[in-house]
C-alpha positions in Angstrom: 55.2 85.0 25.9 54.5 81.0 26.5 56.2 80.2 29.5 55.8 76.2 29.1 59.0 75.5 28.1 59.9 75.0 31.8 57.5 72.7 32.4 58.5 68.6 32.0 55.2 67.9 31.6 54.8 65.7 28.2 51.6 67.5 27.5 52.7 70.8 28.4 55.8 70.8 26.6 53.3 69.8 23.5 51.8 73.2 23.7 55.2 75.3 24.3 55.7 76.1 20.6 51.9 77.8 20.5 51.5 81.2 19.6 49.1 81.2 22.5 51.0 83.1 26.0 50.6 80.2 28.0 51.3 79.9 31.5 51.6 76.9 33.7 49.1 76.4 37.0 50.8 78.9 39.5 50.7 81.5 42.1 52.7 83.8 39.2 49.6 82.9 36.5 46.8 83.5 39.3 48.6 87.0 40.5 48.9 88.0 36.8 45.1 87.8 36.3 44.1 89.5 39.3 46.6 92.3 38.6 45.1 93.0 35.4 41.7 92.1 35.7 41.5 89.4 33.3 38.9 86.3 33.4 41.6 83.2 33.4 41.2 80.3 30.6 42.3 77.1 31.8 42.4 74.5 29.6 42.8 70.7 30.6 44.3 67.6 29.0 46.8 65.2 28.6 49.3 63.9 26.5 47.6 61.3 25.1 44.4 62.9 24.1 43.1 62.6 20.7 40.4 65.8 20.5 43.1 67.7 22.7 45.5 67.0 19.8 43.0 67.9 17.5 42.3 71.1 19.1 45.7 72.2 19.7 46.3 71.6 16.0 43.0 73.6 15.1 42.9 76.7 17.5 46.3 76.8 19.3 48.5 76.9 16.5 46.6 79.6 14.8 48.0 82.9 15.0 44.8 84.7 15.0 43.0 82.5 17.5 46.4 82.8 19.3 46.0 86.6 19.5 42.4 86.8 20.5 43.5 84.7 23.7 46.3 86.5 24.6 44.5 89.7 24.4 41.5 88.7 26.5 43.1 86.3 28.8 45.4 84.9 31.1 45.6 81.5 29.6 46.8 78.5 31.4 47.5 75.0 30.9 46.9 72.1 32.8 48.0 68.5 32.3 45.2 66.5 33.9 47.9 63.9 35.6 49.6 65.9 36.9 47.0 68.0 38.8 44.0 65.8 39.1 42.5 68.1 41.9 42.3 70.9 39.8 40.4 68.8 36.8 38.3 67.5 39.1 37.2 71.0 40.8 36.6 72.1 36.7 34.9 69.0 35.7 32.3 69.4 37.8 32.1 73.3 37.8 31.3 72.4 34.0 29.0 69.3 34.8 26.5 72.0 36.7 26.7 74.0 33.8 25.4 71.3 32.2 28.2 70.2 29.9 29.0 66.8 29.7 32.6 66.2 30.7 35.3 65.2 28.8 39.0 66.5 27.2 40.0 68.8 26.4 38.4 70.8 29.0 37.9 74.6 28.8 36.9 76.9 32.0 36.6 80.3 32.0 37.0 81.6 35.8 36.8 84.9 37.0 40.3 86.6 38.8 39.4 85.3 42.1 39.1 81.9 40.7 35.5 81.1 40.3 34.4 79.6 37.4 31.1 81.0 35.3 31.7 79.3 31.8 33.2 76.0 30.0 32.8 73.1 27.9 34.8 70.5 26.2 35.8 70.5 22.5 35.4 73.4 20.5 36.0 73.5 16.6 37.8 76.0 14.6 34.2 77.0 12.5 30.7 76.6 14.0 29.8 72.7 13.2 28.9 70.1 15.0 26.2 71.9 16.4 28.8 74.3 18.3 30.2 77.7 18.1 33.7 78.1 16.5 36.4 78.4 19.5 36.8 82.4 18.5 32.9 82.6 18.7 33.3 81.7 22.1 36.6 83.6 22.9 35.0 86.7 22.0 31.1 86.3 23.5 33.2 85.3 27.0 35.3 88.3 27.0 32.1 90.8 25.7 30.0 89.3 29.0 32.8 89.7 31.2 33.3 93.3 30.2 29.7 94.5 29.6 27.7 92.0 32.2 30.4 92.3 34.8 27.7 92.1 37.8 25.9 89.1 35.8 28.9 86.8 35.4 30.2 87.6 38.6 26.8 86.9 40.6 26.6 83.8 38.2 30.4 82.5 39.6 29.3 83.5 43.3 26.3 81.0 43.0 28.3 78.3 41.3 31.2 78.8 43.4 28.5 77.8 46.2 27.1 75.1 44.6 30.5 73.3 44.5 31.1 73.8 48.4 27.5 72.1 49.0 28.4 69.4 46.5 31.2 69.0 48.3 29.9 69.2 51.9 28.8 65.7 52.4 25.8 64.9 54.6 26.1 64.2 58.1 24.1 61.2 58.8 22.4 59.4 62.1 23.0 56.5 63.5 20.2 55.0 62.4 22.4 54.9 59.1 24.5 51.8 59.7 21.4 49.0 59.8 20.5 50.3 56.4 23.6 48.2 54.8 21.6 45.5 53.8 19.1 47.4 52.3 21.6 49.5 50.2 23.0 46.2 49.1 19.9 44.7 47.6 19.1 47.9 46.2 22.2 48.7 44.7 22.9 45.2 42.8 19.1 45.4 40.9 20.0 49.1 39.8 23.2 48.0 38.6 21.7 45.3 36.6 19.5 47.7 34.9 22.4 48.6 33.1 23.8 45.6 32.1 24.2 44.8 28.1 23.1 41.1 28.4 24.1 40.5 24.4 27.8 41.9 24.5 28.5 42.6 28.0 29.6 45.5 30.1 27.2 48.5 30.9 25.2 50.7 28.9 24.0 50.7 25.3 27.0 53.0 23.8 30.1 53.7 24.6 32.2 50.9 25.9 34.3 51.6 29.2 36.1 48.7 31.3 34.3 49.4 34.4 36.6 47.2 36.1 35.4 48.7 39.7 32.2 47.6 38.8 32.4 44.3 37.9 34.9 44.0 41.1 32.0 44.5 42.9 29.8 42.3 40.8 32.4 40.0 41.3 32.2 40.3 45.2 28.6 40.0 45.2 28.5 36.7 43.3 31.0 35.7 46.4 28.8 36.3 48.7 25.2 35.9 47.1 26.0 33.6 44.4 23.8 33.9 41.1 24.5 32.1 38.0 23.1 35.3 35.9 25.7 37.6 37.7 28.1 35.1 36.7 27.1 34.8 33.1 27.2 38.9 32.7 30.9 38.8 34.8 32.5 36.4 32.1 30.4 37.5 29.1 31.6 41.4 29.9 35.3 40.3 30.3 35.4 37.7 27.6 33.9 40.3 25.2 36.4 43.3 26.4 39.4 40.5 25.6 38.4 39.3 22.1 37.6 42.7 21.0 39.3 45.6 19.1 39.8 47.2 22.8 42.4 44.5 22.8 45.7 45.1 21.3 45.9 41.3 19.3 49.7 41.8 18.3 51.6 42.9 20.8 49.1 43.5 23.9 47.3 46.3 26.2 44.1 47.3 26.6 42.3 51.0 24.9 40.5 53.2 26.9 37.2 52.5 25.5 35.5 51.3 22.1 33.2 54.1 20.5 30.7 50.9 19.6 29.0 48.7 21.9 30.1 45.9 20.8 33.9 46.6 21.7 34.7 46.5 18.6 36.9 49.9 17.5 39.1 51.6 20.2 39.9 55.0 21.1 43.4 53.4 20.6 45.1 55.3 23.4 46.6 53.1 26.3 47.0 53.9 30.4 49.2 52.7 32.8 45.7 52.2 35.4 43.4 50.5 32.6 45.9 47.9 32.6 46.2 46.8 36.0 42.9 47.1 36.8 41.8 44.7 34.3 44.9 42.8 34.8 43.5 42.3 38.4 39.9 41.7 37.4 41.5 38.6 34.8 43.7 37.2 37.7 40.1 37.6 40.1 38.2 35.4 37.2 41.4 33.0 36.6 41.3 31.9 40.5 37.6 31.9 40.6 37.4 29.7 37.0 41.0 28.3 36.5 40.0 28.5 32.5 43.2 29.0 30.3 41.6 31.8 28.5 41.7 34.7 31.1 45.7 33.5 31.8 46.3 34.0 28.3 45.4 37.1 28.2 46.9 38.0 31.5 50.2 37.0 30.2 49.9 38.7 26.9 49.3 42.1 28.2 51.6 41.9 30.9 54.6 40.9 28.0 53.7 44.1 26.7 53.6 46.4 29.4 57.2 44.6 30.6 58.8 45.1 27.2 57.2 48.3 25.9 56.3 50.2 29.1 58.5 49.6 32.1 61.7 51.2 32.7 64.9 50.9 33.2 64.1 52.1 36.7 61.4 49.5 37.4 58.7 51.6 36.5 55.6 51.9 34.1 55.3 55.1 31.8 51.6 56.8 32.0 50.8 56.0 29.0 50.6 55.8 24.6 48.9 58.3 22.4 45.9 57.2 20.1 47.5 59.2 17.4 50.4 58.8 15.3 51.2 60.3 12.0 48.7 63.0 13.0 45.8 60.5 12.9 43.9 58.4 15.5 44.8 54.7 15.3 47.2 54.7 12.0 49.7 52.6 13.8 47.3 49.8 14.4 44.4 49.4 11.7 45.2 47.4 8.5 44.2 47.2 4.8 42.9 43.6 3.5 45.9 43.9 1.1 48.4 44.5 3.8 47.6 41.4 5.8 47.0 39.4 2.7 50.5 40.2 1.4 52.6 39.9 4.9 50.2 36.1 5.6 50.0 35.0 2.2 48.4 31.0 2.0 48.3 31.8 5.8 45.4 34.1 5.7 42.7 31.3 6.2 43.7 29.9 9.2 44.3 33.4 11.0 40.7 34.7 9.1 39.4 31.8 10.8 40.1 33.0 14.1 40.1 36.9 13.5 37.8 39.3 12.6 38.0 42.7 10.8 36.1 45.4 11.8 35.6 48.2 9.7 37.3 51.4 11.0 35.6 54.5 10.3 35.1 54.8 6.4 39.0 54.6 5.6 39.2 51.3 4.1 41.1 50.4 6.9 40.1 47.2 9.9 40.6 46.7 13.3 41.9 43.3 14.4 39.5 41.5 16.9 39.1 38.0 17.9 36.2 35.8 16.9 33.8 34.8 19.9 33.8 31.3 18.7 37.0 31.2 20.8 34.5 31.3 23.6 33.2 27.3 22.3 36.2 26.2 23.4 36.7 25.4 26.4 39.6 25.3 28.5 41.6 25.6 25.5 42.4 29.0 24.4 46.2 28.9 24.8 46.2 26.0 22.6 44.6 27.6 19.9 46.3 30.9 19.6 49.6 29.2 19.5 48.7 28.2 16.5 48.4 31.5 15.4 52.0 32.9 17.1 53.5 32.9 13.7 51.0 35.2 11.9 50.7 37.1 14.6 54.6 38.0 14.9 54.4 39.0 11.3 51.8 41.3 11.3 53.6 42.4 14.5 56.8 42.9 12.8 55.5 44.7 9.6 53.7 47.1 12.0 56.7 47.9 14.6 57.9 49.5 10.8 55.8 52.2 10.8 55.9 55.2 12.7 54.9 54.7 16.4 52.5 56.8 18.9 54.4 58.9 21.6 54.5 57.9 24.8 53.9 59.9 27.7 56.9 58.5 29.8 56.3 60.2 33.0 55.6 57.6 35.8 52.7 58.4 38.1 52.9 57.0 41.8 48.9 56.1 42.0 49.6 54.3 38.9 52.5 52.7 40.0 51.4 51.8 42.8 48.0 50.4 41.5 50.3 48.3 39.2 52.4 46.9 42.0 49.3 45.7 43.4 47.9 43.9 40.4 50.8 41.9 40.4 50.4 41.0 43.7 47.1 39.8 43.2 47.9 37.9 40.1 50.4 36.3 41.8 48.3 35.7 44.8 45.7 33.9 42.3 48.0 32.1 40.1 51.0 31.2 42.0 53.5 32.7 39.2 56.7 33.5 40.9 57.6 36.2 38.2 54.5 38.5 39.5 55.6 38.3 43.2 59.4 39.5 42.1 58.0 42.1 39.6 56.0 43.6 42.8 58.5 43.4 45.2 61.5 45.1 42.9 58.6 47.9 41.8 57.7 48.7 45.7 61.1 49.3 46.4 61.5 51.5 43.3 58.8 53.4 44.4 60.2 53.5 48.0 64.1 54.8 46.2 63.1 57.3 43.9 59.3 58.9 44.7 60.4 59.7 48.7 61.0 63.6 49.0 60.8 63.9 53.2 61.4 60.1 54.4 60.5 61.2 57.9 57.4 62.4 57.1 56.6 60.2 54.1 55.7 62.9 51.8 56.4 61.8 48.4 56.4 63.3 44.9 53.0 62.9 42.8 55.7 61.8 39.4 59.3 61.0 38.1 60.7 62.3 34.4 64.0 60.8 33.7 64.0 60.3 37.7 63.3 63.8 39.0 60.8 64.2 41.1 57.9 66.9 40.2 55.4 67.8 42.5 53.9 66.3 45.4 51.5 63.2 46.2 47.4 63.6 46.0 45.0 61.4 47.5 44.9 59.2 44.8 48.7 58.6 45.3 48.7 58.1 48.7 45.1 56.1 48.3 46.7 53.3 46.0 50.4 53.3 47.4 48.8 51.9 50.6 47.5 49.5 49.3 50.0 48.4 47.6 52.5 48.2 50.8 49.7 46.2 51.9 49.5 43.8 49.5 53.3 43.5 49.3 53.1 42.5 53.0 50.7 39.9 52.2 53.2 38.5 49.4 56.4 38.8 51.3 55.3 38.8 55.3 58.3 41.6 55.1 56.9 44.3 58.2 58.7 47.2 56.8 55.7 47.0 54.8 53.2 47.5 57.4 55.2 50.2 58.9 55.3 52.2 55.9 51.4 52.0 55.6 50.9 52.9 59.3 53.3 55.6 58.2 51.0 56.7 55.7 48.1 56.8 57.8 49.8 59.2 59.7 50.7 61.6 57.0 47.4 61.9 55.6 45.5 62.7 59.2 48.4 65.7 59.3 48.4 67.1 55.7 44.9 66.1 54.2 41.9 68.1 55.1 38.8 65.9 56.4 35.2 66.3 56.2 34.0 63.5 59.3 36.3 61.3 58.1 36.9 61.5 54.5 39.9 62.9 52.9 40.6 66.1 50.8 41.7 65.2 47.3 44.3 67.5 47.4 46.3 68.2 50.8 46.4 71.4 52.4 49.3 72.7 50.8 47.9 71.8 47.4 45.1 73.4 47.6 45.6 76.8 47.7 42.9 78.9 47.0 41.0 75.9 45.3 37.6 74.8 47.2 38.7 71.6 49.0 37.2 68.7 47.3 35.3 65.8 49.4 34.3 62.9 47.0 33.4 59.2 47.3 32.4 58.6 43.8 34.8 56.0 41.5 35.9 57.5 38.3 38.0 55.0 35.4 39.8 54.1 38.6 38.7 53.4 42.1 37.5 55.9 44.4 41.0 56.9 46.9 38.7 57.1 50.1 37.0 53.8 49.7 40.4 52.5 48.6 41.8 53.7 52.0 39.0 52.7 54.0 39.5 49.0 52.7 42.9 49.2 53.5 42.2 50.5 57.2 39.7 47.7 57.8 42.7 45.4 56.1 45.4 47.0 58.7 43.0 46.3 61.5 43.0 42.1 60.8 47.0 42.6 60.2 48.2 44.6 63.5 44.7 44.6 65.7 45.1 48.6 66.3 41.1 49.0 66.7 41.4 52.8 66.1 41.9 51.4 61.8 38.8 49.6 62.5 36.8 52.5 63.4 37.6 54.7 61.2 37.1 52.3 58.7 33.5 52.2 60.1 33.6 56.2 60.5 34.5 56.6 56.7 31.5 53.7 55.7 28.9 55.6 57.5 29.9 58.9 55.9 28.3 57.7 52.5 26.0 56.1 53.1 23.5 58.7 51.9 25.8 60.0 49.1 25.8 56.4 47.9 22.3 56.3 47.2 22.4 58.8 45.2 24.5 56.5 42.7 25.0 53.3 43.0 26.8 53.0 39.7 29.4 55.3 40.9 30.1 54.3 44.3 31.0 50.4 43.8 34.1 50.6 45.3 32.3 51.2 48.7 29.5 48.6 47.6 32.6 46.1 47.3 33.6 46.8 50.9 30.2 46.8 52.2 29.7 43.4 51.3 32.8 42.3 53.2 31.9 44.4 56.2 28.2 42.6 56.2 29.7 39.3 55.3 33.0 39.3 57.2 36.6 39.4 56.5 38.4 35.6 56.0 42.2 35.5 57.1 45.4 33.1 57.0 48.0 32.8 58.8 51.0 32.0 58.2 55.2 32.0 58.8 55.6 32.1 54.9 53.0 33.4 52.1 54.3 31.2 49.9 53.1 27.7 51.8 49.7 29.7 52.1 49.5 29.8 47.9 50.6 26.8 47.4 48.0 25.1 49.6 44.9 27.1 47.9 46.4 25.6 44.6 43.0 25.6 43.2 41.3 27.2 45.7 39.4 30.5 45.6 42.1 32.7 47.6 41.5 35.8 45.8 39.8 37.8 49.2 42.1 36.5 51.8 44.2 38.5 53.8 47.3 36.8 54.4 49.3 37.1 57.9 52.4 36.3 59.4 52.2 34.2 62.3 55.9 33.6 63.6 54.8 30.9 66.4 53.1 28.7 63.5 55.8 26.2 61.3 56.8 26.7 58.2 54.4 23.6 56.9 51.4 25.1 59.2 48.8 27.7 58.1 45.2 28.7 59.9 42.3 29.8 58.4 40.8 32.4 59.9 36.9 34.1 59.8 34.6 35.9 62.2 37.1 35.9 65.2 36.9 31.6 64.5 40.3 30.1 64.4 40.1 26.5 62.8 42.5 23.3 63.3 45.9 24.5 61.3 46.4 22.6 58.2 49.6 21.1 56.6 48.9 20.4 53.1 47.1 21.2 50.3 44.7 18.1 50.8 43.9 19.3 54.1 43.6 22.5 53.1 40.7 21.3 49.9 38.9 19.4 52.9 38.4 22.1 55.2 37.4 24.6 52.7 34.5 21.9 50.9 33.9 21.8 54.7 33.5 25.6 55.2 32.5 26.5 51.6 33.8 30.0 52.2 34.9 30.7 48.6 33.4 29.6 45.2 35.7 27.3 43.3 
């Protein structure tokens, strides 16, 4: 029997036609196994996953695959979003395996919920260099039934491994004065990885990395280097011009399969986009050059139009497929474009590209880099090209679209809500600030389950709530009432985060200071999980240690500030250990070393408009009720200088200062 048809998960309710008896994550599934003695198959994706479309369609549908699961296994499904503690506890089981991650993932755990087998991506016949999925289906059961002691001894050490990956080193004092050292070590192994002909990192693969180059932004901050800023621009520059780009209507892909950034894994999520959205409005304050707002407008028309709802919120996110292949809604035939452009097809084939897309005949749309030879101009020059591009735009909206997984995450909401802030911090546009402000209090109306103890729900389908916050959730909705306090000088908003606090020291598990990624009640029987390491999105301890130090400058409650400094101290070794993975924490050790900079102010918006062309991007902004509405203070190191009343003054003291890089 497959018991998904109860679920409201998008990718769940994908799977509840299958032959295969699934069951959904639960104390029912869990019991099941145990009271027959049956290894339990999870298996991990999301809507929006290509290969886990693939597989389904391969191995899931497939009566006879179907039967050799349900005879030798309690078989459970997972979406990824909506229980990213359980992925995470899998991922890495399989990582010490030594599979390389990825989705779909497959586990294999004994009854009592250890796991002693998995991988990713398995075919229907043995290629690839794999075993079919029915190959491995039937070796797993045959161990488990005739090497019972084996695989059981083998999930007992693994199990163990996990707790001691998770057990985080305790560290001396002695620990704190190696900052600086951590620093300077941690920017040259980062540069090893730069690719200094097409931007980004690494020689494959291209991700965003936007945590990364957040930090590489902070870095140039605070130890300018022209090189640093050369790889910054190059890797965003690159990342806009190229096929990861959506040219027509906007949004960014995952990730490009090339290096170059050239041909998309054509799925889009709700968190790539404001991330990058807030790296573009980072480099627009820091360069004021026309072609990051361009693109920060373009991809946020899209995301209004296409992706918010009627509720105020952003869906998770749009399949790669469509048609049952990857990227058919978006890649073109010469002919096509040819016949929608006709004599127009020079002037946008002076300016576009055509990548080649696979061996189908078919081209991805990217920008030409000569773009980047003109400076200051780039709005100016794509207008010219608004016409073609609404064509193309029009012909394609004919043909069938990708699903969307419409569910609306909270992390992701909330990591939204503060992107716009930010953008509307660095370029003053009103539009941002309102967008924010009406999506806080969505979040607020809709995602609360127990106001007085601010637990909320982890999503919303057609606005009912299902299940309840993680980390993450609770990581990047702080954030964001922090950012809308800096925006709106509203205190409701600091009262919420100080709410927060409050919630997680009750329900989260800690291990000297960092949280659980799941809170008690979530976790079950599930090892609790201690991690500092960023993954496509920031890492939701560093994000709420930032946000601690930031609630220290705001209210002055020291206890913020040392647990702030409790939290830094706690991974300092594990940091080490990666520096690649931990720039979130690099970020915020920088401004720890290098000191916070505060205004203050009666009204945010006299604080924006006097940085009109200022560097303002790391300010904390601060209500200051004895100050006048024309007055703000700049603030840094506990030095409070002369208040300033217009811009001009404003320009002076900062050349004065020089505490931000125009």
């Amino acid at each position: 029997m497959n018991r998904l048809n109860q679920s409201s998960s998008p990718y769940l309710k994908q799977h509840e036609n299958n032959p295969v008896h699934w069951w959904s994550w639960g104390l029912d599934a869990l019991a099941e196994a145990k009271l027959r003695n049956k290894p339990i198959l999870v298996s991990v994706g999301y809507s929006t996953c290509h290969w886990c479309h693939v597989m389904a369609h391969e191995s899931f549908e497939d009566i006879e695959v179907a039967n050799i699961m349900n005879e030798y296994f309690i078989n459970i499904k997972v979406d990824r979003e909506e229980r990213p503690d359980i992925d995470h506890y899998l991922m890495d089981a399989i990582q010490l395996m030594g599979v390389s991650g990825g989705w779909p993932l497959h586990c294999f755990l004994t009854p009592d919920l250890k796991p002693f087998f998995g991988g990713t991506y398995f075919p229907p016949e043995p290629k690839y260099g794999r075993p079919s999925w029915s190959q491995i289906l039937v070796s797993v059961h045959q161990a488990f039934v005739h090497k019972t002691n084996q695989i059981v001894n083998s999930a007992d050490k693994l199990a163990e491994e996990l707790r001691n990956q998770y057990r985080l080193p305790i560290l001396s004092d002695s620990s704190l004065s190696e900052h600086s050292t951590i620093l300077n070590e941690a920017f040259q192994q980062i540069k090893s990885f730069w690719d200094k002909e097409y931007g980004g990192f690494g020689f494959g693969q291209k991700f965003p990395n936007t945590t990364v180059l957040r930090y590489l932004i902070n870095h140039d901050k605070y130890r300018p280097n022209q090189e640093t800023n050369e790889h910054i621009n190059k890797s965003v520059q690159m990342m806009c011009l190229g096929g990861i780009f959506d040219h027509l209507a906007g949004g960014y892909s995952r990730y490009t399969v090339d290096r170059q950034w050239m041909i998309p894994h054509f799925e889009k999520m709700a968190y790539d986009q404001a991330l990058i959205l807030r790296t573009l409005s980072e480099l627009y304050n820091r360069t004021k050059d026309s072609f990051y707002l361009y693109f920060i407008e373009k991809s946020t028309a899209f995301w209004e139009s296409d992706m918010k709802l009627d509720n105020g919120l952003f869906i998770a996110a749009i399949d790669a497929d469509s048609e049952g292949k990857e990227g058919a809604f978006y890649v073109w035939e010469v002919d096509e474009i040819k016949d929608i452009l006709g004599r127009n097809i020079e002037l946008f084939l002076k300016y576009f590209k055509l990548n080649p897309f696979e061996h189908s005949g078919e081209f991805v749309l990217s920008l030409n880099t000569d773009l980047l030879n003109i400076s200051n101009d780039t709005n100016h020059v794509l207008s010219q090209l608004k016409s073609q591009v609404e064509k193309l735009l029009v012909n394609r909206n004919l043909r069938i679209s990708p699903s969307k997984d419409i569910k609306q995450i909270l992390a992701w909401n909330a990591l939204m809500i503060t992107a716009y802030c930010q953008v509307f911090k660095n370029t003053g546009i009103q539009a941002f600030r309102e967008n924010a402000l009406k999506g806080i209090r969505a979040i607020m109306d809709l995602y609360v389950i127990q106001p007085h103890t601010s637990l909320y729900a982890r999503t919303l389908t057609n606005n009912k709530q299902e299940g309840t916050a993680f980390l993450e959730d609770y990581a990047y909705l702080l954030e964001a009432f922090i950012a809308c306090y800096q925006i709106s000088f509203d205190n409701n908003y600091i009262t919420s985060a100080e709410n927060l606090i409050v919630h997680l020291n009750k329900h989260f598990k800690q291990d000297h200071f960092l949280f659980s990624l799941a809170s008690i009640e979530q976790s079950g029987s599930l090892e609790p999980i201690f991690d500092s390491v960023d993954s496509a999105i920031p890492n939701p301890n560093a994000v709420i240690c930032e946000s601690l130090m930031v609630l220290y400058l705001i209210t002055s409650n020291e206890s913020y500030l040392n647990d702030a400094k409790s939290m830094i101290h706690k991974v300092t070794q594990p940091l080490k250990n990666g520096y690649f993975q931990h720039a979130s924490w690099l970020s915020l050790l920088l401004k720890m070393e290098l000191g916070w900079n505060t205004v203050k102010a009666k009204d945010p918006i006299t604080v924006i408009r006097y940085f009109e062309s200022l560097y303002i991007n790391d300010l904390i902004l601060i209500l200051d009720t004895n100050l006048n509405m024309d007055e703000i203070q700049y603030c840094s190191d506990s030095v409070c200088y002369p208040k300033v009343t217009s811009h001009a003054e404003m320009k002076e003291l900062y050349n004065q200062l020089n505490f931000g890089k125009n």
